[in-house]
TORMIMAR-796362 format. One record per residue (C-alpha): residue number from 1; y, z negated, x negated; residue in one letter. Coordinates in nm, 3 decimals. Layout:
# TORMIMAR-796362
seq py pz px type
NUM Y Z X a;
...
//
This chain:
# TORMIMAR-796362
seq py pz px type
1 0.000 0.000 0.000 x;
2 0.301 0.063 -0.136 x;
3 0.574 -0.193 -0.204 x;
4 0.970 -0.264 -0.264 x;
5 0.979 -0.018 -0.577 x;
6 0.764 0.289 -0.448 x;
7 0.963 0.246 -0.126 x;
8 1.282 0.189 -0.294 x;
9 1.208 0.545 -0.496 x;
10 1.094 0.726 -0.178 x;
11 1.446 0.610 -0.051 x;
12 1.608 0.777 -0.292 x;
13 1.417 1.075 -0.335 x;
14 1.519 1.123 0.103 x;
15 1.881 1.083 0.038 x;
16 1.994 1.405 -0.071 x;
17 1.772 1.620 0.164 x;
18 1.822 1.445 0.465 x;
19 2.154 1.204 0.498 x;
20 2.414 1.422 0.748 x;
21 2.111 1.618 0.882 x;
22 2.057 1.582 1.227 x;
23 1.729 1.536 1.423 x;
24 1.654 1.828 1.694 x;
25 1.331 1.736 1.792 x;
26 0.993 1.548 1.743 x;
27 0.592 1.666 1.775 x;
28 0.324 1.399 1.738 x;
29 -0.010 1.436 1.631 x;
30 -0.142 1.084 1.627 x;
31 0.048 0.842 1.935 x;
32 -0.093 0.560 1.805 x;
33 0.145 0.560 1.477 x;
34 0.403 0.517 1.714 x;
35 0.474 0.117 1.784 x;
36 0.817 0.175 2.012 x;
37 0.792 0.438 2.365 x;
38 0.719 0.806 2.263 x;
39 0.907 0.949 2.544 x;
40 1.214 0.713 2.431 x;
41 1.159 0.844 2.087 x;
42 1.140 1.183 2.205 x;
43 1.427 1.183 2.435 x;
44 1.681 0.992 2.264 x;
45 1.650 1.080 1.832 x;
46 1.691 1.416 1.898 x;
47 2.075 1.453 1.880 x;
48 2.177 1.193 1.643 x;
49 2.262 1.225 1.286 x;
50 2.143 1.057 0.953 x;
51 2.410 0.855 0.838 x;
52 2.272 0.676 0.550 x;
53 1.882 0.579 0.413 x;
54 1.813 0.222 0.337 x;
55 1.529 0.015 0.296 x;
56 1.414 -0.303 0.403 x;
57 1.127 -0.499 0.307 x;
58 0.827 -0.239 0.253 x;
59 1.059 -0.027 0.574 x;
60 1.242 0.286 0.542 x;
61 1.551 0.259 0.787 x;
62 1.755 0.532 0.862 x;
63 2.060 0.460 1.061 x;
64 2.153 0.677 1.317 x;
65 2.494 0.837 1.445 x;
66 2.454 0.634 1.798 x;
67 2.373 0.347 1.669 x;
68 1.986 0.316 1.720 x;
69 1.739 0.295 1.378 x;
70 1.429 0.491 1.289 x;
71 1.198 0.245 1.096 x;
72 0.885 0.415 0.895 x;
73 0.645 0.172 0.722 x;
74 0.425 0.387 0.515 x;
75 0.164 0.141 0.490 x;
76 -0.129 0.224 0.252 x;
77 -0.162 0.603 0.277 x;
78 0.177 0.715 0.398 x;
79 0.367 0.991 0.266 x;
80 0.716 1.196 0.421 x;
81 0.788 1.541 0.252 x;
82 1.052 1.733 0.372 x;
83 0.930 2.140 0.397 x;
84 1.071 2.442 0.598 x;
85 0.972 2.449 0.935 x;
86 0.737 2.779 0.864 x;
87 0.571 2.644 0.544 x;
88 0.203 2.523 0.670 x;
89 0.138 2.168 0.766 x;
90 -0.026 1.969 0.587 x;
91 -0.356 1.850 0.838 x;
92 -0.288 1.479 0.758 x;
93 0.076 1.504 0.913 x;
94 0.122 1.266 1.233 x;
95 0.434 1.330 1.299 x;
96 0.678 1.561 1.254 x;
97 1.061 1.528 1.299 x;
98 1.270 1.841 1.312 x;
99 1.619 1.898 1.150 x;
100 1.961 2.093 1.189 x;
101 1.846 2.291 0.872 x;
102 1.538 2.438 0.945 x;
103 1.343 2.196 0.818 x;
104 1.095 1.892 0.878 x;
105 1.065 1.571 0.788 x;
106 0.674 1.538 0.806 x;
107 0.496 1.246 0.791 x;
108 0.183 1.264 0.627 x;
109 -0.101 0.969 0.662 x;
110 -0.465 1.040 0.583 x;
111 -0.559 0.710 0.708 x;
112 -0.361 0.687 0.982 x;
113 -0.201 0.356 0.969 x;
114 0.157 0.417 0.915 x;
115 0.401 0.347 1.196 x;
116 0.716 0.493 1.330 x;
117 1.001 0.252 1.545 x;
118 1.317 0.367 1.692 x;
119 1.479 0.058 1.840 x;
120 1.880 0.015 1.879 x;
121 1.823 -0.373 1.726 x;
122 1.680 -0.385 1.348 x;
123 1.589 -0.766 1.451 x;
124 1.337 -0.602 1.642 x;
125 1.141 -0.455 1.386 x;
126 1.235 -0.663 1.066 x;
127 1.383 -0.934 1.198 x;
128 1.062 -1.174 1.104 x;
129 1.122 -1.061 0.722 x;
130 1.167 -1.298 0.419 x;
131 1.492 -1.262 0.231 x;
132 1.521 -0.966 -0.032 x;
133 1.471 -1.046 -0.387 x;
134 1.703 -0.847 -0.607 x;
135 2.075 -0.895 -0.423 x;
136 2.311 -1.066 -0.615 x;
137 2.363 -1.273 -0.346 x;
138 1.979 -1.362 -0.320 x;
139 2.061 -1.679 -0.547 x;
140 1.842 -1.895 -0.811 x;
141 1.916 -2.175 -0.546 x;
142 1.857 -1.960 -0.222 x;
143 1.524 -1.906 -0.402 x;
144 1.425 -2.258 -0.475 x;
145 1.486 -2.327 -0.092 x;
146 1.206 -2.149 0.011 x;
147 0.980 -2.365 -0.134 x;
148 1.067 -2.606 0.045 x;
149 0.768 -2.822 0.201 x;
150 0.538 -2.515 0.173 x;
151 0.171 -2.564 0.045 x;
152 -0.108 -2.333 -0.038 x;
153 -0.179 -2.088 -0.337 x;
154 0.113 -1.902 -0.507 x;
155 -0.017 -1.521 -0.486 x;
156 -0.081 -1.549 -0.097 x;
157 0.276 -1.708 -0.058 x;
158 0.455 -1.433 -0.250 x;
159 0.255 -1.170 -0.018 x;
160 0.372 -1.325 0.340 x;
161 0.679 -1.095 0.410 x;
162 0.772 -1.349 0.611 x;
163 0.845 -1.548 0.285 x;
164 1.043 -1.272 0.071 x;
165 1.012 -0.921 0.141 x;
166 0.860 -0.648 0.001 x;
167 0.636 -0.774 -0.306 x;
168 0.274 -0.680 -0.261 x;
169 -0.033 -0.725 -0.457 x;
170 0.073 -0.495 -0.793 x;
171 0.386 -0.717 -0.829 x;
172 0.286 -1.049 -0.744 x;
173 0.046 -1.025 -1.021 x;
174 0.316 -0.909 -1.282 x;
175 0.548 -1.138 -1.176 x;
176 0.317 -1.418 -1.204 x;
177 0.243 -1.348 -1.534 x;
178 0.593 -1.288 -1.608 x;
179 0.673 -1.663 -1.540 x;
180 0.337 -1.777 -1.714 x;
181 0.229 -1.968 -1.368 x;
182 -0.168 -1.937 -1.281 x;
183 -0.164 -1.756 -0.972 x;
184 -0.413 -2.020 -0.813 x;
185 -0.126 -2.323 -0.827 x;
186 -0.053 -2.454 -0.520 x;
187 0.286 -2.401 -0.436 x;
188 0.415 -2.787 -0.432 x;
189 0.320 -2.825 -0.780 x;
190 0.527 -2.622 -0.920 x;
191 0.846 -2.792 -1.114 x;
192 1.227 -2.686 -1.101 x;
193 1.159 -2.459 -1.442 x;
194 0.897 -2.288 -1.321 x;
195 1.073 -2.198 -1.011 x;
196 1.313 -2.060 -1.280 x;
197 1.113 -1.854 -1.420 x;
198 0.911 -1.730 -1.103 x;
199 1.268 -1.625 -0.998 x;
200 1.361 -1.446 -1.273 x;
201 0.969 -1.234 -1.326 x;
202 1.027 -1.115 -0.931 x;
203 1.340 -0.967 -1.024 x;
204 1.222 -0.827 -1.382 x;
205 0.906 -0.658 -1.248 x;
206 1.102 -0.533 -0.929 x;
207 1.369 -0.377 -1.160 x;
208 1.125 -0.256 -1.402 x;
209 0.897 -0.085 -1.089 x;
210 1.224 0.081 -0.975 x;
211 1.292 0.202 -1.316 x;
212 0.974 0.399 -1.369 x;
213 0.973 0.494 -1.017 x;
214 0.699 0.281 -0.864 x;
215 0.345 0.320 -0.917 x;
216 0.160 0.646 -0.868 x;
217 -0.274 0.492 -0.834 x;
218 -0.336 0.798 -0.624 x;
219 -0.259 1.130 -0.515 x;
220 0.015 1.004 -0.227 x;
221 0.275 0.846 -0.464 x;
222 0.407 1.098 -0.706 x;
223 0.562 1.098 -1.030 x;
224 0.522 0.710 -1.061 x;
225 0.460 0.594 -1.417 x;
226 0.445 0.222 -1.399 x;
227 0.067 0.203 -1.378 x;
228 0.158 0.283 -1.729 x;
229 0.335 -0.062 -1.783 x;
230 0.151 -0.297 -1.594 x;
231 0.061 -0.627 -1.807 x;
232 -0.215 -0.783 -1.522 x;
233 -0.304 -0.556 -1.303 x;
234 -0.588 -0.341 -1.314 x;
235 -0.675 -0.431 -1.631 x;
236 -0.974 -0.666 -1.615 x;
237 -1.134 -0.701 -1.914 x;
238 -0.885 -0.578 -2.132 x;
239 -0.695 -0.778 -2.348 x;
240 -0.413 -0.968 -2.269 x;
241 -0.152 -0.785 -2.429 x;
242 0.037 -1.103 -2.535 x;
243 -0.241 -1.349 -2.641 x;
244 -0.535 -1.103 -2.651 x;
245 -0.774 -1.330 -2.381 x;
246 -0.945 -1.098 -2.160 x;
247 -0.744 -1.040 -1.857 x;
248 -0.952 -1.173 -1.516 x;
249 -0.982 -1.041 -1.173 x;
250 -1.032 -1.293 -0.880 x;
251 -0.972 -1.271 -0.495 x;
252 -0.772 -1.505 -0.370 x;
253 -0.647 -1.459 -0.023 x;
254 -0.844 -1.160 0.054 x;
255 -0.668 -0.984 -0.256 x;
256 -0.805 -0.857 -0.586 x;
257 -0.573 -1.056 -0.855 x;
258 -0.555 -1.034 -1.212 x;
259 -0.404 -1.298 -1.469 x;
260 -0.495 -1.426 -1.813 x;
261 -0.621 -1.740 -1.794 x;
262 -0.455 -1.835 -2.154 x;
263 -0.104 -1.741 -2.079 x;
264 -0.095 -1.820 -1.723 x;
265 -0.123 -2.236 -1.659 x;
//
């Protein structure tokens, strides 16, 4: 599934193409990828213009020229090219959204899991999210608040989006080992530095996932390199690139999770 940074680069990658376009009509393939009423969706998008691309959580938002929102969460196969209308489709497109231009904005899923809103509240799709993690204004402090009287394991904390949004499984992992904190800890152990630090790896492997332009571990997110950087992940049985333990894989909270159990206390 892709998280904050491969979202964050699809994002950017739909800017250019597609802000001041405006939607002219909408085909679905699979109704079940959409969560809000398809006759609303069909009746009222077309119409209304892209104003700007943002992205919240693991949710691409486009705000609309009448004030509604188009949410897409790709989930773990999603995929949205943007083709001329008379270039073939793709058989794994679910839905297809057709611009001013002659284009499409097509929305490709193989598994069929991804899911399309259009809602004129944001609150009523993301509303339940977690706080971002790289605004400035996403303090050291606002951070240590969350911990708050919370229990439990780190790694399943830092995947509730209800807690902070948009870090999944790659970058929990590389943010844990970042701040040198065993994944396993229960949350109310950990001490005011460690916090710190915890704080600081979110941001840093974030940052450094936007930088190479997420992860590409398949064929649906391209041009990705930072499979090429990770420290954690994926690399079970290799050596810890810092201390030179072999690097372990566990699941812990339904999720496969790497650390090194040298570096990582």
């Amino acid at each position: 599934m892709p998280e904050l940074p491969e979202v964050e680069t699809v994002v950017r990658g739909l800017r250019g193409p597609l802000v001041g376009r405006t939607f002219t009509g909408v085909t679905i393939t699979w109704p079940n990828s959409i969560r809000t009423s398809i006759l609303e969706l069909q009746s009222r998008l077309p119409g209304q213009r892209i104003e700007k691309i943002t992205r919240r959580g693991k949710y691409l938002q486009f705000h609309l020229s009448e004030g509604d929102m188009l949410f897409l969460h790709l989930k773990m196969t999603g995929d949205l090219l943007v083709e001329p209308e008379d270039e073939p489709l793709n058989p794994h497109v679910r839905t297809i959204f057709d611009l001013d231009n002659g284009h499409q904005l097509r929305f490709k899923d193989p598994r069929k899991f991804g899911r399309v809103y259009l809602v004129d509240n944001a609150d009523k799709v993301v509303g339940k999210l977690g706080p971002e993690p790289l605004p400035d204004d996403f303090t050291l402090d606002d951070f240590k608040v969350l911990f708050r009287r919370r229990s439990g394991r780190l790694k399943p904390l830092l995947l509730n989006q209800e807690f902070i949004a948009g870090v999944g499984n790659i970058y929990a992992d590389e943010s844990s080992f970042i701040a040198k904190i065993d994944p396993r800890r229960t949350v109310d152990t950990l001490i005011d530095a460690e916090l710190e630090r915890l704080y600081y790896a979110i941001r840093q492997a974030l940052n450094a996932g936007i930088t190479h332009k997420g992860a590409s571990l398949d064929a649906v997110y391209r041009g990705g390199e930072f499979q090429n950087h990770f420290q954690v992940y994926g690399r079970t049985g290799e050596p810890c690139l810092n201390c030179g333990a072999t690097i372990q894989r566990i699941v812990l909270g339904g999720r496969s999770t790497h650390f090194c159990p040298v570096c990582q206390t």
